[in-house]
N, C-alpha and C positions, 0 to 999 in steps of 0.2 A: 311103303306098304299101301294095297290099295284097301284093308278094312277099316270097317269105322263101329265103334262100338257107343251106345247109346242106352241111357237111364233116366228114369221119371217115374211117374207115377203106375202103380202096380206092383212095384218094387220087381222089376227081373231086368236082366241084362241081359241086351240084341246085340248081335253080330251084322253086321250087312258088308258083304262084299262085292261088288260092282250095283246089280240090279235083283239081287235076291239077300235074303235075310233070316234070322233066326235065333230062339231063344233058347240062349246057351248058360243062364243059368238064376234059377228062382233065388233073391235072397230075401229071407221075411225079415224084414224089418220096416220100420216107420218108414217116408218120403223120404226117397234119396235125391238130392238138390244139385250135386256136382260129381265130376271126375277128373283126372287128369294121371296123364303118366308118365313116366320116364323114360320109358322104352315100348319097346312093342310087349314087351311081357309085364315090365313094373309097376303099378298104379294102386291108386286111393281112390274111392269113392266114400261121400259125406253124405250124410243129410239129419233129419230132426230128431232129437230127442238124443243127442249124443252119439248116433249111429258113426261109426269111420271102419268101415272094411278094409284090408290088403291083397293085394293078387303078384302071383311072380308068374303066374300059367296066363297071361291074356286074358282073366277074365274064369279060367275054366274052373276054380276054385279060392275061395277065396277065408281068409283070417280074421277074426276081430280085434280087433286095435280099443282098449279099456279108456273111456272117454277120463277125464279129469272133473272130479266133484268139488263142489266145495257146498258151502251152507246153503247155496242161494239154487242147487240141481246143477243142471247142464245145459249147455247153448243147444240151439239147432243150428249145423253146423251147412253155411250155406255157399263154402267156395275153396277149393284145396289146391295148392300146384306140388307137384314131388318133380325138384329138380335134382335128388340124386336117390339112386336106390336104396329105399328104408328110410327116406328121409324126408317129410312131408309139411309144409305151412300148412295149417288148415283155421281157417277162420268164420264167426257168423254172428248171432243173436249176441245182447250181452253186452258188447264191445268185445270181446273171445277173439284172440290173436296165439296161437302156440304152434306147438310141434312135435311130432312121431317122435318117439327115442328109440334106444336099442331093446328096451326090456317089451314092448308091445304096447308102452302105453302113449298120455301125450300130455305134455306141461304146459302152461300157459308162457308167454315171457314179461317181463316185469311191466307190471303197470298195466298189463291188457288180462287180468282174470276173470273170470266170468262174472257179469251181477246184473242177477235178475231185476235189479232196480232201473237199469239201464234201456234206454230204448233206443239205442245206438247199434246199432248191424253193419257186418260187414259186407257186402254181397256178391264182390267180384275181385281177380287177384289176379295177375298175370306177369309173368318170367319172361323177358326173349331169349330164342335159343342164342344170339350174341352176348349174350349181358346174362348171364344166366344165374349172377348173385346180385345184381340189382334186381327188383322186381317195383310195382306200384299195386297201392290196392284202395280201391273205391267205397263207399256207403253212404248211409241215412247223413243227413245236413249237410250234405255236398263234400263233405269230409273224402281228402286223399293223401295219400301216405307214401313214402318211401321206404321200401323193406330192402335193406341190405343182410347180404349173407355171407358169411368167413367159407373164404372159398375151401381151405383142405376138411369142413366139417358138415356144411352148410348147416349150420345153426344160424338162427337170427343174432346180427352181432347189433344192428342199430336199427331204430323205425325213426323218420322224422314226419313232420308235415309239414305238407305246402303250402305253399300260395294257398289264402283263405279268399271266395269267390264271392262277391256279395249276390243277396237274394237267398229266397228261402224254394229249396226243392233237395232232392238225393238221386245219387249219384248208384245208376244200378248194374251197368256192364263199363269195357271199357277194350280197347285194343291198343298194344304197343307198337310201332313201328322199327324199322331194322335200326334207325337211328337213337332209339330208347327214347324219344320220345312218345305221346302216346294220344287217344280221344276217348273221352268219357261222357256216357250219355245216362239218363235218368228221367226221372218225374218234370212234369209239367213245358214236355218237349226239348228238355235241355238238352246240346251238345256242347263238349268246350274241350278244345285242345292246348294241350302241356309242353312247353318246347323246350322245357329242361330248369325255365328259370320263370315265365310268365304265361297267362291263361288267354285264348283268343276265343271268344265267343261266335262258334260255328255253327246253332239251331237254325235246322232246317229253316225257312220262312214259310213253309206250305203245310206247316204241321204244326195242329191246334195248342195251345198255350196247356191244356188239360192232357194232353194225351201223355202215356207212359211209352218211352222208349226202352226195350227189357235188354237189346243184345245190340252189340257191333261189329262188324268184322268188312276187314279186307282182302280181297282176296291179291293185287295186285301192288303188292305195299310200295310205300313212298322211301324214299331212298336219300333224299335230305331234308 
């Protein structure tokens, strides 16, 4: 497919295909943070205050998805992947780690509930289309994770952590490679990449010790 569909601040959803574009649909609510989809028609979008919409129309309409409450309110919710239709990780503020269910809503999984005490976020989450029940997911204190997923339900069956990295900064985008390994970049110029078992410290040299790196991507991926 060559469209590409985009969300931020304003709250509406763009369409752009090749060299023109278009807003295809106002949604009011608070700062939408992420999206991601399954197909060309199936997807989530997140953002603060508990917001999580669903769309099966591309975008052309869309459901709301009833955030999970507890005593402490609700995350802002700041990174979703839906690897199967109706079926969405979404994670952010909090330490908040759950999941879409059948009914329209979304449960936490054990041990990652929401709490507003926490100053632990999650910021970034990524699936390869190979490995598409393994995933990894990045945040605050350099913290990353392994989310696996039971392939005939895709629920979350186990999270573990990795490799703990010494020094102090957080971890804010990240990209997987075809081989499931992956690079993760963040605060105070860090890059460092994951090779399945050990971490290799890849920050640029030409990039200041202060600066925040927000995104990463390849477009030519590596292949072992």
């Amino acid at each position: 497919s060559s469209g590409v569909l985009a969300v931020g601040t304003g709250n509406a959803v763009y369409n752009y295909v090749f060299v023109s574009g278009a807003k295809i649909k106002e949604i009011f609510t608070p700062g939408i943070n992420a999206l991601n989809f399954a197909d060309a028609n199936n997807g989530y979008v997140v953002g603060d205050d508990g917001i999580i919409r669903s769309t099966a129309s591309a975008g052309n309409s869309w459901k709301s998805v009833v955030p999970q409450v507890n005593g402490n309110g609700v995350p802002d919710f700041l990174t979703v992947w839906n690897t199967k239709i109706g079926k969405a990780t979404i994670a952010g503020t909090g330490d908040y780690i759950g999941q879409t269910t059948t009914t329209g809503s979304v449960l936490n999984f054990t041990g990652y509930a929401y709490s507003g005490n926490s100053a632990n976020r999650w910021n970034n989450m990524q699936f390869h289309p190979y490995f598409p029940n393994n995933g990894f997911i990045v945040g605050s204190g350099k913290r990353a994770f392994k989310i696996a997923l039971n392939p005939a339900t895709g629920a979350i069956a186990s999270i573990a952590t990795l490799p703990v990295i010494s020094g102090v900064f957080d971890f804010r985008a990240l990209h997987i490679f075809r081989d499931n390994t992956f690079i993760a970049v963040g605060t105070s110029g860090k890059a460092y990449f994951f090779s399945g078992t050990t971490w290799t410290n890849q920050s640029p040299n030409f990039i200041l010790s202060g600066s925040i790196l927000n995104d990463v991507y390849f477009h030519d991926d590596r292949t072992s």
